[in-house]
C-alpha positions in Angstrom: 85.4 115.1 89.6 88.7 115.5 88.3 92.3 113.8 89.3 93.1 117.3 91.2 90.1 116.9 93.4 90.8 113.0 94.5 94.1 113.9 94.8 93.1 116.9 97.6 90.5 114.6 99.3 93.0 111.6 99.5 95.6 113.1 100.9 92.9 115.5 103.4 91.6 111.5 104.4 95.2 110.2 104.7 96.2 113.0 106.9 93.1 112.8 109.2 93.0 109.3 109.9 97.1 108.8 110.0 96.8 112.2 112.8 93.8 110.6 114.7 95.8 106.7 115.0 98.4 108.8 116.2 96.2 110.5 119.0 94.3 107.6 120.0 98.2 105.3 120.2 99.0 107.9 122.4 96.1 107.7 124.8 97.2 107.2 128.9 96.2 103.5 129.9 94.5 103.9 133.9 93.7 101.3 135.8 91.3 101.0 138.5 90.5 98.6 141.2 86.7 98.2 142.3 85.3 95.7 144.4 87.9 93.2 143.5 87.7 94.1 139.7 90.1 95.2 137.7 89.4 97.9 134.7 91.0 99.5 132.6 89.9 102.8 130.8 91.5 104.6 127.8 93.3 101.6 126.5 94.8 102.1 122.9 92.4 99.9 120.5 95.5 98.1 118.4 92.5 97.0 115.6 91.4 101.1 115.0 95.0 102.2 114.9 96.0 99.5 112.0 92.9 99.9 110.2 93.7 103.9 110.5 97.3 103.3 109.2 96.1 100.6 106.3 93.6 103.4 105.4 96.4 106.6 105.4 98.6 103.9 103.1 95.9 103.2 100.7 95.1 107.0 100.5 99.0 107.5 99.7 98.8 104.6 97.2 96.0 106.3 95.6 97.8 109.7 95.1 100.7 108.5 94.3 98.9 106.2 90.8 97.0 109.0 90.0 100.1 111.2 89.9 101.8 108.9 87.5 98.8 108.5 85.0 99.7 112.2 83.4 97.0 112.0 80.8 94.3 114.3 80.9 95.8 116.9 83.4 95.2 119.4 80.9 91.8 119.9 79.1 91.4 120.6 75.6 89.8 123.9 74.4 86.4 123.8 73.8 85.0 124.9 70.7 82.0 127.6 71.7 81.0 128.2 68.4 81.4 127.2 65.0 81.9 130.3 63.0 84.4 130.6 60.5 86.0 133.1 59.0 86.2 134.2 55.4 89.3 136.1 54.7 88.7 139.5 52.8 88.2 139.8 48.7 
C-alpha cells in the first residue's frame, strides 16, 4: 500500500468514528420508573465517545506524519527493457 492509500483510509476512519461519537453524545437520556425502579435508556457511554475521539486524534496524527515524510511520493521510472541503442554509422 502506498502513503496515498493510508492517508485516504485514515482520514475515511477519523471521520467515521469522530461523526459516530458525535451521534451517540447526542443521544436523548429517558428515564423510566417501574415498580419502584429507576432506569435509564439511551444514556451517552462517556468511555465509547473518548475512545472514538482518541481514535479520530490518532488517525489525524497519522496523516499528518505521513504528510511530512515527502520521500517517495513520486516513483521512479521503471526500466522495461534493457535495449540500447547504437547510434547510426
Amino acid at each position: 500500500m502506498t502513503k496515498r492509500t493510508y492517508i485516504l483510509i485514515f482520514s475515511l476512519l477519523g471521520f467515521f468514528s469522530l461523526g459516530y461519537a458525535i451521534y451517540r453524545s447526542t443521544s436523548v437520556r429517558t428515564t423510566v420508573m417501574e415498580n419502584g425502579m429507576q432506569v435509564v435508556y439511551g444514556e451517552p457511554q462517556h468511555g465509547l465517545i473518548l475512545g472514538l475521539c482518541l481514535l479520530a486524534g490518532m488517525c489525524i496524527l497519522g496523516i499528518v506524519l505521513l504528510l511530512m515524510d515527502r520521500k517517495d511520493w513520486t516513483e521512479d521510472a521503471k526500466v522495461l527493457s534493457k535495449r540500447t541503442v547504437e547510434p547510426f554509422k
